[in-house]
C-alpha positions in Angstrom: 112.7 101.4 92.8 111.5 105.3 92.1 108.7 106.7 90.9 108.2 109.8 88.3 104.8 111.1 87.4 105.1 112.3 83.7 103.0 114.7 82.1 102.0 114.8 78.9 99.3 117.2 78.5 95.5 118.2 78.8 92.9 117.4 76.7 89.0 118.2 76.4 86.1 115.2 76.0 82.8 115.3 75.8 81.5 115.5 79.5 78.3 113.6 78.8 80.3 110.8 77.0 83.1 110.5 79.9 80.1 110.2 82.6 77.7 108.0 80.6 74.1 107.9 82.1 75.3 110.2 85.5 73.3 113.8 84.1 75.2 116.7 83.9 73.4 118.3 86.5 75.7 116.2 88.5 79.0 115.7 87.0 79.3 118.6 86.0 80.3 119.9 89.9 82.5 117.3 89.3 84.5 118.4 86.5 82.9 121.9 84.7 82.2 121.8 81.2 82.7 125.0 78.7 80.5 126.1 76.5 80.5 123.0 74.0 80.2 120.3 76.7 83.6 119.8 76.9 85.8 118.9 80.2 90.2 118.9 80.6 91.5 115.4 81.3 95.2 114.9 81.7 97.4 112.3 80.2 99.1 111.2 83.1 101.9 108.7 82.4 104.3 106.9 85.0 107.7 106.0 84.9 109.5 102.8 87.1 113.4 103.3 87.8 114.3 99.9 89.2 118.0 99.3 88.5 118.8 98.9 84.9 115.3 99.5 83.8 113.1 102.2 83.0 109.6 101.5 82.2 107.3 104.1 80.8 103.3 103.0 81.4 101.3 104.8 78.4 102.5 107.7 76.3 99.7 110.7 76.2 98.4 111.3 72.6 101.8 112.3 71.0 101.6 115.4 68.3 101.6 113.4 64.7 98.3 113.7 64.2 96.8 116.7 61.8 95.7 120.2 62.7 92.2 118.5 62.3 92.4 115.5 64.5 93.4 118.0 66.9 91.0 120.3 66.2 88.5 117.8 68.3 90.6 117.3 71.3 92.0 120.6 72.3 95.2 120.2 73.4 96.8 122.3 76.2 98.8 122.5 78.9 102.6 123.5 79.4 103.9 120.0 79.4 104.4 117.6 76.9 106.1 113.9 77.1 109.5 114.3 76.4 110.1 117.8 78.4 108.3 115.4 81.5 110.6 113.0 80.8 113.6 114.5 80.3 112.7 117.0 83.4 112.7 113.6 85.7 116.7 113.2 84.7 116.3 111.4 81.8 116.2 111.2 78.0 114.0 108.9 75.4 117.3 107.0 75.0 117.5 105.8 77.8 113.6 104.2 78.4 114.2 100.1 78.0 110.1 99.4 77.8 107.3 101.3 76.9 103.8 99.1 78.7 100.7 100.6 77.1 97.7 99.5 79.2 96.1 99.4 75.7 96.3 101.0 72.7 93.3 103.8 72.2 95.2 107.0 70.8 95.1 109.3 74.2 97.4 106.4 75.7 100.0 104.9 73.0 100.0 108.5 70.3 103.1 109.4 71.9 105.4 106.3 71.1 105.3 107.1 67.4 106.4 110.0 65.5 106.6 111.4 61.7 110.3 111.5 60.7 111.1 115.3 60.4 112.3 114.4 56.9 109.8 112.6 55.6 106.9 113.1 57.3 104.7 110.1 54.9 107.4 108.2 57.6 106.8 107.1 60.9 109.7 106.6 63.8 109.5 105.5 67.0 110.6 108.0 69.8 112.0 105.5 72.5 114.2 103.8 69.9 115.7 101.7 72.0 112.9 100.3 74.1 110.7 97.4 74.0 106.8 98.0 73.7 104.3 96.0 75.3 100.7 94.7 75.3 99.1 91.8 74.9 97.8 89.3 72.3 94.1 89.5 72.8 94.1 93.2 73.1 96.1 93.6 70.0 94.1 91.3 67.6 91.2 94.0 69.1 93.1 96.8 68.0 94.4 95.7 64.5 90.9 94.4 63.6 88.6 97.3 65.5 85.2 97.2 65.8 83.1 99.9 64.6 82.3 101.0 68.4 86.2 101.6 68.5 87.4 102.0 65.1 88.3 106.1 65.9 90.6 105.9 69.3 92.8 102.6 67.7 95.0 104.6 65.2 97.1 101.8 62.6 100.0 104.7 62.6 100.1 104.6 66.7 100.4 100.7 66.4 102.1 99.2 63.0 105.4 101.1 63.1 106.0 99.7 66.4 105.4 96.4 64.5 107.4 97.4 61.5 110.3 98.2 63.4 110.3 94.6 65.3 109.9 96.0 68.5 106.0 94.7 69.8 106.1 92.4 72.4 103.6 90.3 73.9 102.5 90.2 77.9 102.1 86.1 77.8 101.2 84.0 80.6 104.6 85.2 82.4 104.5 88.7 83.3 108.1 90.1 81.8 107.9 92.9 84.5 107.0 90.5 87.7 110.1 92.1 89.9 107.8 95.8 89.3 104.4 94.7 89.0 101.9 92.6 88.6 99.2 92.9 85.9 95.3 93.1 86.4 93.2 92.4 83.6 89.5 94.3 82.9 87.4 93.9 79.9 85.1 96.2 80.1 86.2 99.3 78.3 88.2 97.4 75.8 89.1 94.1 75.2 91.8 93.2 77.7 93.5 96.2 78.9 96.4 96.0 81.8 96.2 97.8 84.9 99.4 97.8 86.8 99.7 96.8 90.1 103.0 98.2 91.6 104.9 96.8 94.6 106.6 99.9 96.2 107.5 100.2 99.6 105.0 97.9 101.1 102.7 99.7 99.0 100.4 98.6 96.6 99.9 101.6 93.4 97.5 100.8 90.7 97.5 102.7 87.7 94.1 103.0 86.9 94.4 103.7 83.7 90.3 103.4 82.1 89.1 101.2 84.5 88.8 104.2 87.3 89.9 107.5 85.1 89.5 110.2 87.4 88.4 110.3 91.0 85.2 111.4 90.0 84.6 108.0 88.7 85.1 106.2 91.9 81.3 105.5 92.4 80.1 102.8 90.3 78.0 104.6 88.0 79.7 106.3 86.5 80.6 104.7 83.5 82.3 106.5 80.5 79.5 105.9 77.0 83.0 105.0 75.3 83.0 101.4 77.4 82.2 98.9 75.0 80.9 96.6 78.0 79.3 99.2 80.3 77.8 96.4 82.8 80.6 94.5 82.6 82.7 97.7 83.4 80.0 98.0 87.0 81.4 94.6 87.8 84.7 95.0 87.5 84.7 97.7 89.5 82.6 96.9 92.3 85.2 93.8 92.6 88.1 96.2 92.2 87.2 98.8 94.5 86.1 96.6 97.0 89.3 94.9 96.8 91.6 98.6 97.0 89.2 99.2 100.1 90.2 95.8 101.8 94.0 96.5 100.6 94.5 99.5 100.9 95.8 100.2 97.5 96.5 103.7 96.2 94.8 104.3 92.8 96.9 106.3 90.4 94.6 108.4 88.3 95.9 108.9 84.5 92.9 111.2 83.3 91.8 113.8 86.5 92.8 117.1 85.8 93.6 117.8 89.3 94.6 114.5 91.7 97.0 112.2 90.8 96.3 110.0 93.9 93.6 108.4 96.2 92.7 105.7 98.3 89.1 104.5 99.1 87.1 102.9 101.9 83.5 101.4 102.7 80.8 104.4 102.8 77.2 103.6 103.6 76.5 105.0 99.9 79.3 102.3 99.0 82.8 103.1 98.4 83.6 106.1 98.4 87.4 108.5 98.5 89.1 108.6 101.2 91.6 110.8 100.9 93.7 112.5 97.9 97.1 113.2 97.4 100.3 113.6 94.7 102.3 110.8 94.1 105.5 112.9 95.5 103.3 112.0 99.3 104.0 108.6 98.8 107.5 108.4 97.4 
């Protein structure tokens, strides 16, 4: 099995609403804000060579959206998903499954695109691969609530459906031999984290249960969680559990470290150390 971080961008969020109840006069030595409150994330992605397979987890935002959407979001950054991909030895043709560890816009935007002739059509950008979630998570998506209704975008998730290429994560995980599959409720209705078997090693893509490693302490809790306590529990069990194992958390949204591992503080837990994936592998 390899590993290949891909990039797919920077975007800017509202600092107070990515740190919840933590004040800024905190968070924001954590991660500066400009003049309008807002702070760079990345939209880090991962991808899984394991023999025949390649297995892209999440997509970045993708670039269909209009001038306005954008206009909120501030995209920047020299790298996009395809160029990461393709820089990594490999094209779009050649991904087999695309696992979205749920389906808000900043992770699942990039699987879908306007066709260049027709831009009222959609097409799918890794024609050839399966796409993945998961039953409960998609009901949420199709059917948002008004809490959520803005990040689940029907044109990121019904030409995948259109196109007969959705698949379910059932009981059996389809991608056992890789990883195994976490599930937290907290920030949406059951999103996947990844729990990867590499090397004796334990890497788990954080995806929004942990975005950044300023979010380590418990806390800090993003305002767009739709079950903020719930979010505190599940990771108080988590991190106590990557502590105990030793697991290397992969961050998907901090600007600047990809990786980190965690142990027991006496203000809690707390980072160990920080490092790139390219350490590990």
């Amino acid at each position: 099995m390899k590993l290949h971080v891909i990039h797919t961008g920077y975007f800017k969020l509202d600092g107070g609403a990515m740190f919840g109840v933590v004040p800024k006069s905190i968070w924001n030595n954590l991660n500066p804000a400009d003049e309008n409150n807002m702070c760079t994330w990345a939209m880090r992605c991962l991808l899984i060579e394991d023999k025949d397979q390649l297995i892209l987890i999440d997509t970045g935002i993708g670039d269909k959206q209009s001038e306005k959407f954008f206009s909120y979001y501030h995209l920047h950054g020299s790298y996009d998903l395809l160029s990461s991909i393709r820089e990594s030895g490999f094209t779009p043709e050649d991904i087999t499954d695309v696992f979205f560890t749920h389906l808000h816009f900043d992770h699942c935007g990039g699987a879908v695109k306007r066709n260049p002739e027709d831009p009222e059509e959609y097409e799918l950008v890794f024609r050839k691969a399966r796409y993945w979630t998961n039953k409960n998570h998609l009901k949420w998506a199709i059917k948002p609530n008004p809490r959520e209704k803005a990040s689940f975008l029907k044109e990121n998730i019904l030409p995948i459906e259109e196109h007969g290429k959705l698949n379910l994560v059932g009981s059996n995980n389809p991608f056992s031999q890789q990883f195994d599959i976490d599930y937290v409720y907290g920030h949406t209705e059951s999103q996947m984290l990844p729990k990867i078997n590499y090397k004796g090693k334990t890497i788990v893509f954080a995806a929004d249960l942990i975005p950044s490693a300023a979010h380590i302490p418990l806390p800090y809790v993003m305002s767009y969680d739709t079950r903020p306590l719930l979010t505190l529990q599940e990771k108080e069990s988590f991190l106590k559990q990557a502590a105990r194992k030793n697991y290397i958390l992969f961050f998907e949204h901090d600007p600047h470290i990809e990786c980190a591992m965690v142990h027991n503080t006496e203000k809690g837990i707390r980072i160990e150390n920080t490092f790139s994936l390219s350490e590990v592998l």
